[in-house]
N, C-alpha and C positions, 0 to 999 in steps of 0.2 A: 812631101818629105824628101830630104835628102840621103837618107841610107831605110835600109830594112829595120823595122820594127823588132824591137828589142821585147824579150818577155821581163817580167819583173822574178826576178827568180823568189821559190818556194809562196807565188802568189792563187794558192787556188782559188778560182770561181767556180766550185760545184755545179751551179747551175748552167752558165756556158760549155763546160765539159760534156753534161748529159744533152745538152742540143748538139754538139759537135757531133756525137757519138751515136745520137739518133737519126741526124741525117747523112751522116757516114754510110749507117748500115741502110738505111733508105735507097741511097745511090749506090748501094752495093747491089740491093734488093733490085731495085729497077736494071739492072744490066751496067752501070757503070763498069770499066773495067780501067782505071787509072792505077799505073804499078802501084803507087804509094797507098791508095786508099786502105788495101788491109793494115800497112804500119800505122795510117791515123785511127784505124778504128780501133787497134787493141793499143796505141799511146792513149787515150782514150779510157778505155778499161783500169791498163795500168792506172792511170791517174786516180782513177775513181779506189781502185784497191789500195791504194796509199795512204789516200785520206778518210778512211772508212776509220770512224774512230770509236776505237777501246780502249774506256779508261782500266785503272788501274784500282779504282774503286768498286765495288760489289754494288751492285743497284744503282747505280749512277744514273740521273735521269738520261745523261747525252750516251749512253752507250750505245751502239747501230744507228749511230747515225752520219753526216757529213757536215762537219761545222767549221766555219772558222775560226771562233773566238768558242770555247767548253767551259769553261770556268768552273775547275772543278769545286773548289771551296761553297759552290751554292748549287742551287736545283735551277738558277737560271744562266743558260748559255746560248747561242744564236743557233737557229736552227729553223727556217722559212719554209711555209709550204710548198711556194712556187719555186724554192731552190730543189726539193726534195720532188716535186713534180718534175722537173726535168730532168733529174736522173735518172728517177724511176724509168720516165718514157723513152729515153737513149738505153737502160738495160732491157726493158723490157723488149727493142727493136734489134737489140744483139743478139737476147736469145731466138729470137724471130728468123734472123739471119742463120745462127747456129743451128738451128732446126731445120729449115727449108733448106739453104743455100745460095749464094749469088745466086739472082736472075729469078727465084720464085719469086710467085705476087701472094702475097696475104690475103688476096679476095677470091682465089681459085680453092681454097681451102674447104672445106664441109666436115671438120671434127667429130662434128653430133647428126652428122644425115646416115 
């Protein structure tokens, strides 16, 4: 390439976001300490809180969810397992991070011992 990669503005990919966001807070987890890494983990978040969508209809199949095409006029809009799998696993590895803190390990833990 001849210059830096340009984003496509207002293009979310859900599912990229919650990988970013999961290995974010991973290298956060593991001891990383790069200044910027906490502003990508909560641009990250942000992101993911942007596009969390609520219609405007009452019982909407797409309501809580992250879509990119909702359609509201029908009960069918895009909405992937595997797009909704990597969010899940990038939030569920923030609140990991918010819990614990940089530098804990997930495997030192004993909840139920």
């Amino acid at each position: 390439m001849t210059s830096v990669p340009q984003p496509v503005p207002d293009d979310f990919t859900g599912h990229m976001t919650g990988l970013w966001l999961s290995g974010a807070c991973m290298a956060a987890m593991a001891g990383c300490e790069h200044p910027q890494l906490n502003t990508l983990i909560e641009a990250c978040v942000t992101e993911l809180q942007n596009n969390y969508v609520v219609t405007p209809v009452p019982g909407q199949p797409m309501n809580g969810c992250w879509s990119p095409a909702v359609r509201l006029g029908t009960d069918n809009g895009m909405f992937f397992g595997f797009w909704a799998g990597e969010i899940l696993r990038g939030l569920g590895m923030y609140i990991l991070l918010k819990q614990l803190g940089p530098g804990a390990s997930i495997f030192d833990r004993h909840p139920h011992a």
